[in-house]
ChimeraX commands (.cxc) that place a marker at each C-alpha (Angstrom):
marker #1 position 0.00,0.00,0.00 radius 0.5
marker #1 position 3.01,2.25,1.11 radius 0.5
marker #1 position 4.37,1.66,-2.41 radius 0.5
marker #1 position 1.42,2.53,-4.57 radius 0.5
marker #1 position 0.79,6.33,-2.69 radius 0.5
marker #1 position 5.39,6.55,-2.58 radius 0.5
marker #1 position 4.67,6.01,-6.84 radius 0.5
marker #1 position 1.69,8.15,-7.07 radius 0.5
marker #1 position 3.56,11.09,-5.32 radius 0.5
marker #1 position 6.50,10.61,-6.99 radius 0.5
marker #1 position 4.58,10.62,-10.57 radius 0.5
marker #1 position 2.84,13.94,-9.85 radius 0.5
marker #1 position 6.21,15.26,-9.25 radius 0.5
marker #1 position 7.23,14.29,-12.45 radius 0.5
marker #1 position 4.73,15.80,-13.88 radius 0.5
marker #1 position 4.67,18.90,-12.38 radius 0.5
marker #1 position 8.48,19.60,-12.81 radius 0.5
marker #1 position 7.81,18.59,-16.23 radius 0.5
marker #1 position 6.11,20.85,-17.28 radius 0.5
marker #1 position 7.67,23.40,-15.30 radius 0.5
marker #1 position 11.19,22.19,-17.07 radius 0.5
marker #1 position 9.69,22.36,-20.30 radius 0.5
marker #1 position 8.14,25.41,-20.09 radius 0.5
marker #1 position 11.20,27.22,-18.93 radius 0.5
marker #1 position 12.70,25.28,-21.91 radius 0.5
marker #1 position 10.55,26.57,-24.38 radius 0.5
marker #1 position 11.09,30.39,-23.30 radius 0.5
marker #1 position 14.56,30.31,-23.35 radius 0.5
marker #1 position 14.57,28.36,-26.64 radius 0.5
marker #1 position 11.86,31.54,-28.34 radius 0.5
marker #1 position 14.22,34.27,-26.71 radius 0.5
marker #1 position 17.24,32.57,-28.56 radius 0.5
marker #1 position 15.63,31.72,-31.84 radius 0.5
marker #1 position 12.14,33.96,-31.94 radius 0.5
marker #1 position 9.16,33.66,-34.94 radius 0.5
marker #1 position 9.87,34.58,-38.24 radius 0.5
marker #1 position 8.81,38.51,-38.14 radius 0.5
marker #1 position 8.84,40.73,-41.75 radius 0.5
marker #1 position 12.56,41.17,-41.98 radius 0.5
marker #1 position 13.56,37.24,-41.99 radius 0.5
marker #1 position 10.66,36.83,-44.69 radius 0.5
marker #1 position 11.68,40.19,-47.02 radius 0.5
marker #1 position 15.32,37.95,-47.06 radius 0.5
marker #1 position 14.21,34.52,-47.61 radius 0.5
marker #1 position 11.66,36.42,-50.47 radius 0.5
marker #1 position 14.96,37.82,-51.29 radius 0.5
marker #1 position 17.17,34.98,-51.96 radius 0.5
marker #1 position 14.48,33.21,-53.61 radius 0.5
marker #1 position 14.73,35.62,-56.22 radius 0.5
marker #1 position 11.52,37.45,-55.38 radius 0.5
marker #1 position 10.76,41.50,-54.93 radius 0.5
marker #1 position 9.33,41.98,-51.72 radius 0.5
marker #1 position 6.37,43.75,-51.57 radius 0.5
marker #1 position 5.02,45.78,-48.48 radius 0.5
marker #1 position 1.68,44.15,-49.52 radius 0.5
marker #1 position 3.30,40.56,-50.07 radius 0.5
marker #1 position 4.81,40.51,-47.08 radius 0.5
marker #1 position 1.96,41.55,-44.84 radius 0.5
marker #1 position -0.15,38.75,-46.63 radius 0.5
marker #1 position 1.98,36.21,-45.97 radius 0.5
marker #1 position 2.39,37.24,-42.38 radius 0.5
marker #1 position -1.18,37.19,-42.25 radius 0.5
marker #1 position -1.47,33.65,-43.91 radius 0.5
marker #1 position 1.50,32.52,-40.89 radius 0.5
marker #1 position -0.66,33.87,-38.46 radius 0.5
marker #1 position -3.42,32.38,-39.28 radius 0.5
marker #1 position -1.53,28.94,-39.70 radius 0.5
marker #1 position -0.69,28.89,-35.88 radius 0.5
marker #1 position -4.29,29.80,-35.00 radius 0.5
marker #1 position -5.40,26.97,-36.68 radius 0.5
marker #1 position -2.79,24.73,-35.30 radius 0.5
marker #1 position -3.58,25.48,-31.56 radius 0.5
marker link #1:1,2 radius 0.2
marker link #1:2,3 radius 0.2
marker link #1:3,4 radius 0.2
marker link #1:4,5 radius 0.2
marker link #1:5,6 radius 0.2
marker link #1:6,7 radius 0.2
marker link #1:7,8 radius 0.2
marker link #1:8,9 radius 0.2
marker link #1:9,10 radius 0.2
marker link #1:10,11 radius 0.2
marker link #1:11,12 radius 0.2
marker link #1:12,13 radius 0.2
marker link #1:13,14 radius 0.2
marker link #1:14,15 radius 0.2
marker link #1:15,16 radius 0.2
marker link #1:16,17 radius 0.2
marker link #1:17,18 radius 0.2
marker link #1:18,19 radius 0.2
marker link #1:19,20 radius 0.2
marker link #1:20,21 radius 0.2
marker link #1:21,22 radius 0.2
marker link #1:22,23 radius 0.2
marker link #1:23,24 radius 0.2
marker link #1:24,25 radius 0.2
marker link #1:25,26 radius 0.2
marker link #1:26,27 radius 0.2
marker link #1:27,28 radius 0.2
marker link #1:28,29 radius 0.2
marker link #1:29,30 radius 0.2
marker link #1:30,31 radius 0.2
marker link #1:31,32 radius 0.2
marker link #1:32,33 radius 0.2
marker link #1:33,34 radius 0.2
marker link #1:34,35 radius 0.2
marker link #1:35,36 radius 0.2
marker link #1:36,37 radius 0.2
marker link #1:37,38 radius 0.2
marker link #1:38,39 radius 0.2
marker link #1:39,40 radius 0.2
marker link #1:40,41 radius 0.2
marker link #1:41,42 radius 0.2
marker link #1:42,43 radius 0.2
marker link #1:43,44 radius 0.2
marker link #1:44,45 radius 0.2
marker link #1:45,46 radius 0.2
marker link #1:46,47 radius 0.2
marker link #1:47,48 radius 0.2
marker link #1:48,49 radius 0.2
marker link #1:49,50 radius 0.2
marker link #1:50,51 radius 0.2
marker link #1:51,52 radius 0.2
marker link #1:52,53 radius 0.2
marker link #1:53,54 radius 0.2
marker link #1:54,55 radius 0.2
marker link #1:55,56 radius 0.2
marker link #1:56,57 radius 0.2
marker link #1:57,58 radius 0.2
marker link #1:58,59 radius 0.2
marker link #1:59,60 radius 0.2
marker link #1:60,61 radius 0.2
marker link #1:61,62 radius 0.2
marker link #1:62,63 radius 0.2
marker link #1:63,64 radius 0.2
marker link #1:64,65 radius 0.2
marker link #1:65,66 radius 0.2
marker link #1:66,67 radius 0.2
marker link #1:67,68 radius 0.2
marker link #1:68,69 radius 0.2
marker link #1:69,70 radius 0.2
marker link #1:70,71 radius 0.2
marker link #1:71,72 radius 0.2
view
């Protein structure tokens, strides 16, 4: 019996420092490498041979955004 509530405890922890761990993870990992913003896509449009547009670029930051609302 003493086992099963040692395991339970011990499993919440997990989980809790978990998520804790990942989450501080993930916020060091955006401040390092953050979302593609307008100048990253005016280069890649850029390199790909492509004028940038103020118009094209707000579209497709508009199509991104929408992308991640749809993925959440």
């Amino acid at each position: 019996m003493l086992y099963v509530i040692v395991f339970i405890i011990g499993a919440l922890l997990g989980v809790i420092g978990g998520f804790f761990g990942a989450r501080a993870y993930m916020k060091k990992y955006f401040q390092d490498n953050p979302p593609i913003n307008e100048d990253m896509l005016r280069s890649m449009m850029m390199q790909m041979g492509q004028k940038p547009s103020t118009k094209k670029l707000n579209q497709m930051m508009a199509q991104m955004k929408q992308a991640q609302k749809k993925s959440k």
